[in-house]
PyMOL Python script that loads the backbone (N, CA, C, O; Angstrom):
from pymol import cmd

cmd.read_pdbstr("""\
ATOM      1  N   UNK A   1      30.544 -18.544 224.995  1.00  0.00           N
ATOM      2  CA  UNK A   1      29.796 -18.677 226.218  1.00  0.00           C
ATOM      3  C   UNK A   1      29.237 -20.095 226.359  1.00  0.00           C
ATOM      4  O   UNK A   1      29.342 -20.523 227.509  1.00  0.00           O
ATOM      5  N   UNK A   2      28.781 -20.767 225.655  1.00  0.00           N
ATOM      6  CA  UNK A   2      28.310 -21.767 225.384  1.00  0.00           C
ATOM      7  C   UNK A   2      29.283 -23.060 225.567  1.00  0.00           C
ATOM      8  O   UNK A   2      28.904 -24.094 226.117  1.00  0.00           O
ATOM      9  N   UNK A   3      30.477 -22.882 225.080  1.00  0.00           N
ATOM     10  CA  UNK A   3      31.547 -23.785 225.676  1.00  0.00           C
ATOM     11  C   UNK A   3      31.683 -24.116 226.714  1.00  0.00           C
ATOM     12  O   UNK A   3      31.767 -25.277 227.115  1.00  0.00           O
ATOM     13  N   UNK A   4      31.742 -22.769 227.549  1.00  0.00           N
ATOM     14  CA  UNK A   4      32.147 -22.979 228.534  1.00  0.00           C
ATOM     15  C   UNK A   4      30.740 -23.276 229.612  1.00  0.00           C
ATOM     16  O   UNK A   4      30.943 -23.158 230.820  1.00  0.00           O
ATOM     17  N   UNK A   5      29.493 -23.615 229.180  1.00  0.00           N
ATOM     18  CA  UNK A   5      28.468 -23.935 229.636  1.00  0.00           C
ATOM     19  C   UNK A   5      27.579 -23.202 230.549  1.00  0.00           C
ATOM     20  O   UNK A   5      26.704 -23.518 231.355  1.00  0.00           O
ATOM     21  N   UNK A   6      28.379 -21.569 229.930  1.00  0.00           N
ATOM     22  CA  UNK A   6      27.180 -20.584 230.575  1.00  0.00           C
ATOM     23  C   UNK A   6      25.736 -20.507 229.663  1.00  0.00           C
ATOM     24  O   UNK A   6      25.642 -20.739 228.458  1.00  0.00           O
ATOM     25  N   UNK A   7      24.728 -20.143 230.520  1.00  0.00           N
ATOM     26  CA  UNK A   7      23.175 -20.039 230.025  1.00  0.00           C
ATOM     27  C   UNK A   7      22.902 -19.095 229.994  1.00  0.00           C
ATOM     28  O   UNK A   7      22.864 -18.378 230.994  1.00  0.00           O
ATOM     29  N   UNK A   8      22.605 -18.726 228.828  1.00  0.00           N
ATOM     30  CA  UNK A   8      22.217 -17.115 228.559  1.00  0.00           C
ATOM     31  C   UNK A   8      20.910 -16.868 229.014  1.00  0.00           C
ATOM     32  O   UNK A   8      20.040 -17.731 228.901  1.00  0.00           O
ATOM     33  N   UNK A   9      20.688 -15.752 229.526  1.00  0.00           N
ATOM     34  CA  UNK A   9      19.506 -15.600 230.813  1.00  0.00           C
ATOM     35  C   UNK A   9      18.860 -13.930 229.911  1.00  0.00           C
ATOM     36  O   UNK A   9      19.488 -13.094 229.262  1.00  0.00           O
ATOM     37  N   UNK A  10      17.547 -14.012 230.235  1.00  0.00           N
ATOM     38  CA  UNK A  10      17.273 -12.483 229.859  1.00  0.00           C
ATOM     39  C   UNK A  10      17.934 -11.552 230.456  1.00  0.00           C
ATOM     40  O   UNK A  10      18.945 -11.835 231.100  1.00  0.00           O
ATOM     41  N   UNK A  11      17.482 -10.288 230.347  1.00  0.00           N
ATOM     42  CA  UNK A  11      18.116  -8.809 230.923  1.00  0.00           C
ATOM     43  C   UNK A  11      16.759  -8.779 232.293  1.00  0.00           C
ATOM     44  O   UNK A  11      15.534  -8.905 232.277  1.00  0.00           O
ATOM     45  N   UNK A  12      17.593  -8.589 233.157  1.00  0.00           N
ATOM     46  CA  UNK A  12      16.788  -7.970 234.324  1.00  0.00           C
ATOM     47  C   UNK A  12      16.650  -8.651 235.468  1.00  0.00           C
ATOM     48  O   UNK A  12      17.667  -9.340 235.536  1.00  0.00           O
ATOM     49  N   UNK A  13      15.746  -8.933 236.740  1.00  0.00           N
ATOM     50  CA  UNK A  13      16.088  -9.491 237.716  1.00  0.00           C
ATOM     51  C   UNK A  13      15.557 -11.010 237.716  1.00  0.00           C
ATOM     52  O   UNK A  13      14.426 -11.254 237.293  1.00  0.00           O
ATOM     53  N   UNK A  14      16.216 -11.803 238.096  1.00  0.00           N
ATOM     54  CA  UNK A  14      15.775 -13.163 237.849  1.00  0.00           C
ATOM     55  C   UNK A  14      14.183 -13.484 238.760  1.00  0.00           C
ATOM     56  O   UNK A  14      13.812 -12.888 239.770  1.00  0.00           O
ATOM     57  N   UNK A  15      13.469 -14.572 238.047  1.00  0.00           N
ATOM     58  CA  UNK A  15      12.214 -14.694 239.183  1.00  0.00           C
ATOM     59  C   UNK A  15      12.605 -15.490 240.509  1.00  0.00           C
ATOM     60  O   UNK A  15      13.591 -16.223 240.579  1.00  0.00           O
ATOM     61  N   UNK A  16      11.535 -15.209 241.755  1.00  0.00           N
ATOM     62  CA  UNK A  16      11.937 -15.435 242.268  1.00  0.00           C
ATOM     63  C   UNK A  16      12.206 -17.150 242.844  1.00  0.00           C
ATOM     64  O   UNK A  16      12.953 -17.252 243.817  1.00  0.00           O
ATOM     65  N   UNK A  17      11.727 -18.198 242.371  1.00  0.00           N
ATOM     66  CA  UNK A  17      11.932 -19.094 242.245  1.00  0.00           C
ATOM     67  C   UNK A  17      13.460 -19.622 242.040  1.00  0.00           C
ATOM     68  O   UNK A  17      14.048 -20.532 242.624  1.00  0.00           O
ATOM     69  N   UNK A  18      13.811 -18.928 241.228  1.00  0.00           N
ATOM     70  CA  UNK A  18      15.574 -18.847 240.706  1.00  0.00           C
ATOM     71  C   UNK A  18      16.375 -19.039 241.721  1.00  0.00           C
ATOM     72  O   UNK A  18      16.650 -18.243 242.619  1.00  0.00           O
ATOM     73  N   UNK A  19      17.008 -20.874 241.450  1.00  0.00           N
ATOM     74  CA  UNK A  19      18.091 -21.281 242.434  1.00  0.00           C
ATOM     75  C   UNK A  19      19.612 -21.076 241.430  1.00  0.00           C
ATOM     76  O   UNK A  19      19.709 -21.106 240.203  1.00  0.00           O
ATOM     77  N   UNK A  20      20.499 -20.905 242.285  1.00  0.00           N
ATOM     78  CA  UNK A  20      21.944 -20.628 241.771  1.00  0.00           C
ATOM     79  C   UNK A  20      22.337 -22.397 242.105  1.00  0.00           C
ATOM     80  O   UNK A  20      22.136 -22.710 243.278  1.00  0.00           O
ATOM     81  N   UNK A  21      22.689 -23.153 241.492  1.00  0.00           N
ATOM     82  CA  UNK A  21      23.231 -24.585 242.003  1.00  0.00           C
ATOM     83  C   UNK A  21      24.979 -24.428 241.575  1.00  0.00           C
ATOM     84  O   UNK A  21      25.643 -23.851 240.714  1.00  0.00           O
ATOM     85  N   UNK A  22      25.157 -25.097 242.456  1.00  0.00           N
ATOM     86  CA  UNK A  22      26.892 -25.331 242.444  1.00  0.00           C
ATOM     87  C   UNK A  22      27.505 -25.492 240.986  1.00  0.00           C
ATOM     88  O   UNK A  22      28.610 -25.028 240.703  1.00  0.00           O
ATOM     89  N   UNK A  23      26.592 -26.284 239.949  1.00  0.00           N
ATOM     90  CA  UNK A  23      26.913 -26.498 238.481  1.00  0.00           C
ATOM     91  C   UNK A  23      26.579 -24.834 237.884  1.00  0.00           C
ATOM     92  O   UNK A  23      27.027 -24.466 236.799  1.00  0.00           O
ATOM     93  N   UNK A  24      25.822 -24.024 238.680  1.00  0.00           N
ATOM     94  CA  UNK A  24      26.070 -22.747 237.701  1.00  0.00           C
ATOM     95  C   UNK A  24      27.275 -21.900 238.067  1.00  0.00           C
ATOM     96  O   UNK A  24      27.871 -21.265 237.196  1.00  0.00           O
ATOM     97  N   UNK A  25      27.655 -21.880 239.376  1.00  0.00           N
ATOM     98  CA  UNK A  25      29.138 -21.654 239.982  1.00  0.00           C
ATOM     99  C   UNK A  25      30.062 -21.792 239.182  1.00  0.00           C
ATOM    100  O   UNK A  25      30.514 -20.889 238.478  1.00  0.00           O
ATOM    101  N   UNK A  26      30.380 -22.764 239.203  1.00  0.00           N
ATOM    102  CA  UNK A  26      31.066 -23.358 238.138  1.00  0.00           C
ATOM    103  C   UNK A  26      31.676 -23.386 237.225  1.00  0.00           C
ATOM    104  O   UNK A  26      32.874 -23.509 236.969  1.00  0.00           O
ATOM    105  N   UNK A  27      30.065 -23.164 236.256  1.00  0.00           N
ATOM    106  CA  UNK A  27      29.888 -22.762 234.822  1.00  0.00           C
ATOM    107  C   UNK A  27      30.603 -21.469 234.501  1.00  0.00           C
ATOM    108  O   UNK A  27      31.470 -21.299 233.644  1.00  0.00           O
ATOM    109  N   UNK A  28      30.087 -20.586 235.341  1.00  0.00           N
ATOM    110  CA  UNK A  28      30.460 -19.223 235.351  1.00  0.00           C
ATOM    111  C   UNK A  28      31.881 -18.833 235.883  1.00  0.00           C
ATOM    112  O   UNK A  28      32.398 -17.781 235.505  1.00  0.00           O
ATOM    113  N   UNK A  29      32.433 -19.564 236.643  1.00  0.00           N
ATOM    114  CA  UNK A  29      33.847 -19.156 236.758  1.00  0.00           C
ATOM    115  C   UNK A  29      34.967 -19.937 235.872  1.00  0.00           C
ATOM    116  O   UNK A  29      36.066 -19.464 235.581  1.00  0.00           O
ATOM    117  N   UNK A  30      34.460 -21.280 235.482  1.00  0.00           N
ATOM    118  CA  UNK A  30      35.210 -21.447 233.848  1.00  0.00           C
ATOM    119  C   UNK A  30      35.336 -20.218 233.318  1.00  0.00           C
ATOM    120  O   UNK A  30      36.322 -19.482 233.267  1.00  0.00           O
ATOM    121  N   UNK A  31      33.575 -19.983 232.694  1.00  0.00           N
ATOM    122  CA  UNK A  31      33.734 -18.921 231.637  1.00  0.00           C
ATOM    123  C   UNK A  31      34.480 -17.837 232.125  1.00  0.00           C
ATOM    124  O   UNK A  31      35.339 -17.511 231.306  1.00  0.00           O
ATOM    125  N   UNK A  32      34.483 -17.235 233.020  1.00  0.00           N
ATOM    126  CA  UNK A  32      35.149 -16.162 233.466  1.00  0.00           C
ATOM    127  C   UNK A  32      36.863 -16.245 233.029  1.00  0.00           C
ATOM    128  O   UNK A  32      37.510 -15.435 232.365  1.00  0.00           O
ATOM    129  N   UNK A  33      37.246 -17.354 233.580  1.00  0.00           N
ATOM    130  CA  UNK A  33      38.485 -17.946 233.426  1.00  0.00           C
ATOM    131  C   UNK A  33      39.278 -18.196 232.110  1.00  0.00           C
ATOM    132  O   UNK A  33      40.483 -18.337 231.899  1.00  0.00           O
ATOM    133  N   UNK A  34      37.990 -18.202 231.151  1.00  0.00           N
ATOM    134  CA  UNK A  34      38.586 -18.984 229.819  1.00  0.00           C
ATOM    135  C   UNK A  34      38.182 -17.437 228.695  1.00  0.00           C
ATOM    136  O   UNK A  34      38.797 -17.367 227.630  1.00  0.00           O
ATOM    137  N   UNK A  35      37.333 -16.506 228.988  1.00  0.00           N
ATOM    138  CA  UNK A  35      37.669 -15.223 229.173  1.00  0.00           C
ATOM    139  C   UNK A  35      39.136 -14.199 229.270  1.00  0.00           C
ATOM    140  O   UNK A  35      39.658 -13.392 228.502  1.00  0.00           O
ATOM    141  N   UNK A  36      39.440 -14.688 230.558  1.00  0.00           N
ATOM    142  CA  UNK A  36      40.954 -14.016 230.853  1.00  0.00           C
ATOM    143  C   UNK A  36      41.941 -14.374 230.148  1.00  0.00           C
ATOM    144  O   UNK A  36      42.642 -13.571 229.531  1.00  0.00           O
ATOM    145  N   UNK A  37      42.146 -15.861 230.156  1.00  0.00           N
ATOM    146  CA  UNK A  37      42.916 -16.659 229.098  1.00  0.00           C
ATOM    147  C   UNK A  37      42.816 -16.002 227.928  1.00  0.00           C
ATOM    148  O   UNK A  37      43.901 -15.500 227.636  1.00  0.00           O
ATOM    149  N   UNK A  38      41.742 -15.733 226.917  1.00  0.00           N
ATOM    150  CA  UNK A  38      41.263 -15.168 226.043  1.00  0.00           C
ATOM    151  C   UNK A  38      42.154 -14.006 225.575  1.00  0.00           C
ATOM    152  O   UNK A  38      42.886 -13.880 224.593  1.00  0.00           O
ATOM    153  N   UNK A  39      41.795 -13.054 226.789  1.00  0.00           N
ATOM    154  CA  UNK A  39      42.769 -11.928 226.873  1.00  0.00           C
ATOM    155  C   UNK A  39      43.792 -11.557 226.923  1.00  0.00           C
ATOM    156  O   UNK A  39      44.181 -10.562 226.312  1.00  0.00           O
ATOM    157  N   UNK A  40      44.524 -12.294 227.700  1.00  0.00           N
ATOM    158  CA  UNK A  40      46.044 -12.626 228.049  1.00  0.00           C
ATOM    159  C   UNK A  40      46.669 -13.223 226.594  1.00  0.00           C
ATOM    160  O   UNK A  40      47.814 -12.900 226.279  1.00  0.00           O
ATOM    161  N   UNK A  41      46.036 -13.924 225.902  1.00  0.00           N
ATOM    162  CA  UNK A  41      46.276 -14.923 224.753  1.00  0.00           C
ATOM    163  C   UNK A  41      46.803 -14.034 223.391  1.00  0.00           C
ATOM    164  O   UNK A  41      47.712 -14.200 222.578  1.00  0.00           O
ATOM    165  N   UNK A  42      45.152 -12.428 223.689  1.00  0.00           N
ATOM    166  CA  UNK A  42      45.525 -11.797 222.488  1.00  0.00           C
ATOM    167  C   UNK A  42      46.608 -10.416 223.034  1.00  0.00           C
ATOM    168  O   UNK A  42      47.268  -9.772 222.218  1.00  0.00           O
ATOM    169  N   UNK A  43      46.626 -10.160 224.381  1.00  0.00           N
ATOM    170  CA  UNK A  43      47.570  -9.930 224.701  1.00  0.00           C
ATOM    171  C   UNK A  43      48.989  -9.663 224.355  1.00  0.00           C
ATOM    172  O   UNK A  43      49.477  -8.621 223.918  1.00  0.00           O
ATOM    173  N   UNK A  44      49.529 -10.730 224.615  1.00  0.00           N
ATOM    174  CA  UNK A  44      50.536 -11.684 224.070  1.00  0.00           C
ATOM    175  C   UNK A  44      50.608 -11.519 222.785  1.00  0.00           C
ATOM    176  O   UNK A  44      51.589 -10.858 222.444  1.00  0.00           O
ATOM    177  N   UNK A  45      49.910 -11.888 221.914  1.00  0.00           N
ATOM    178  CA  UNK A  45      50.115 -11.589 220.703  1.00  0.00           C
ATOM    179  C   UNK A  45      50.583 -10.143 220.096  1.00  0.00           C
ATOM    180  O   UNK A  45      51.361 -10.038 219.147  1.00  0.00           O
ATOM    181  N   UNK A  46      50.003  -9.076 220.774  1.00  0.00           N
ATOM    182  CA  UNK A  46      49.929  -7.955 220.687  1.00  0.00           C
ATOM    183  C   UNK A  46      51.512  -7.668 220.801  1.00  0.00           C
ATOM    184  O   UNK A  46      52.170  -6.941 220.056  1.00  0.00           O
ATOM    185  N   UNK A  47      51.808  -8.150 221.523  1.00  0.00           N
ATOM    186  CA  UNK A  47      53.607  -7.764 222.322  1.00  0.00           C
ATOM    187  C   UNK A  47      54.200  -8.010 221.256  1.00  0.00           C
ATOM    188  O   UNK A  47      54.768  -7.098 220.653  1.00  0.00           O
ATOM    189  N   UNK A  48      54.200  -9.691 220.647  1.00  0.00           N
ATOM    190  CA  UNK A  48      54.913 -10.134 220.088  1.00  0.00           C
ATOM    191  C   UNK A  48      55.074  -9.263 218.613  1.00  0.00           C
ATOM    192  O   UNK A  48      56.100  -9.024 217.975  1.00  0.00           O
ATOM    193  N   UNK A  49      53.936  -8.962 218.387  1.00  0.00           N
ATOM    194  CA  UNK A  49      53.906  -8.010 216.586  1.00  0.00           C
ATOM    195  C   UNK A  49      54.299  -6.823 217.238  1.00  0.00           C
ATOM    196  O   UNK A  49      54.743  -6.056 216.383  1.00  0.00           O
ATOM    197  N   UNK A  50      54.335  -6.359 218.285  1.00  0.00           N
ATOM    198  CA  UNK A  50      54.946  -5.018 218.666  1.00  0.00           C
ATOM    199  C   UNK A  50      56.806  -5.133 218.149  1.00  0.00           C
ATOM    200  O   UNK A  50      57.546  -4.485 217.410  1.00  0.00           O
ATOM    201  N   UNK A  51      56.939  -6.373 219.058  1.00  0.00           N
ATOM    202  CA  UNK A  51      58.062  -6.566 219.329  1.00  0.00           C
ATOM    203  C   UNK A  51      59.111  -7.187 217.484  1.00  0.00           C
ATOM    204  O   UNK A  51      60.243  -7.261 217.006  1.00  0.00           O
ATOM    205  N   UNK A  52      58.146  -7.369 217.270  1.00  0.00           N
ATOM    206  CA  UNK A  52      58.432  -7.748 215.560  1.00  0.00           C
ATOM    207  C   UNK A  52      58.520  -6.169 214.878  1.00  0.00           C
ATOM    208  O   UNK A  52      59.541  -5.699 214.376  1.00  0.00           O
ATOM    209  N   UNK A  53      57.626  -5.699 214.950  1.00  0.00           N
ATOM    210  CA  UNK A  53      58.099  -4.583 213.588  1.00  0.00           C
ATOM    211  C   UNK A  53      58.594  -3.574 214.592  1.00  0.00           C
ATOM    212  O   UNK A  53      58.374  -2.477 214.078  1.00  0.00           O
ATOM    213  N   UNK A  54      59.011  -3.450 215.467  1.00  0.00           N
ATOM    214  CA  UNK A  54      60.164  -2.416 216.333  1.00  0.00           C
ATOM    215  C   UNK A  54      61.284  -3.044 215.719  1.00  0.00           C
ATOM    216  O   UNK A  54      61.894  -2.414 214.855  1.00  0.00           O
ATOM    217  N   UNK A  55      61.728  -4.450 216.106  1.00  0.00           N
ATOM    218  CA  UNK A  55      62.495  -4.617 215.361  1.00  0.00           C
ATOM    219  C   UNK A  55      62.804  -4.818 213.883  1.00  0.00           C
ATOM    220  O   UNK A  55      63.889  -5.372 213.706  1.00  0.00           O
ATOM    221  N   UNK A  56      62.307  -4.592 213.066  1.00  0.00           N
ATOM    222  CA  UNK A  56      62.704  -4.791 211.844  1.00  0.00           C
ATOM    223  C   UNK A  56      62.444  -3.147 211.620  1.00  0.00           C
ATOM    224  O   UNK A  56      62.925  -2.850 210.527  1.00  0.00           O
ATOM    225  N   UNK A  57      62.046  -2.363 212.059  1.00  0.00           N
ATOM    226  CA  UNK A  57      62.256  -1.104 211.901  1.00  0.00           C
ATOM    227  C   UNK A  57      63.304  -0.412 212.292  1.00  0.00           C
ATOM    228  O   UNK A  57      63.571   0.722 211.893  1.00  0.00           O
ATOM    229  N   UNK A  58      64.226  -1.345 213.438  1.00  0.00           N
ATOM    230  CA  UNK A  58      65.521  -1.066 214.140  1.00  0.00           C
ATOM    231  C   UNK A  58      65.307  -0.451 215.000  1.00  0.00           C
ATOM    232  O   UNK A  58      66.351  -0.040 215.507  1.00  0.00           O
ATOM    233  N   UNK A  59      63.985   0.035 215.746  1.00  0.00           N
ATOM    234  CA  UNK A  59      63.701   0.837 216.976  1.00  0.00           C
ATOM    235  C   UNK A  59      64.924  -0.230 218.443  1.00  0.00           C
ATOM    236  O   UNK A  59      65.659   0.246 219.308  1.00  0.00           O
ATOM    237  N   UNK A  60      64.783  -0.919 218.285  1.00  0.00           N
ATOM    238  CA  UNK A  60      64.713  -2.020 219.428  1.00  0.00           C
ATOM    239  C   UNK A  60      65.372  -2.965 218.521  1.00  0.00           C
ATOM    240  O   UNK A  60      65.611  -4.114 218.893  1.00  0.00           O
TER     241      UNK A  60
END
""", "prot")
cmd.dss("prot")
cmd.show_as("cartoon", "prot")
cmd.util.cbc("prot")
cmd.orient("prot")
């Protein structure tokens, strides 16, 4: 989270003073982004060891 330059915020409703600025936009749709990547990444991996011991088991 921190990479990607999100700010970890307490639990609950923000005060009301609390501005959203374009740099927290941002921040948060990197992280979101580098998240998915994340997923897709181990994903992928997942296939590939699928796709490895099917074959060496001779399924596929």
């Amino acid at each position: 989270m921190l990479e990607a330059g999100k700010v970890i915020h307490k639990k609950g409703r923000p005060p009301k003073d609390y501005e959203v600025t374009e740099d927290m936009k941002i921040n948060e749709l990197k992280y979101i982004i580098a998240r998915k990547d994340s997923k897709i990444k181990q994903l992928e991996m997942e296939n590939e060891l699928m796709r490895d011991f099917l074959s060496h088991t001779g399924r596929k």
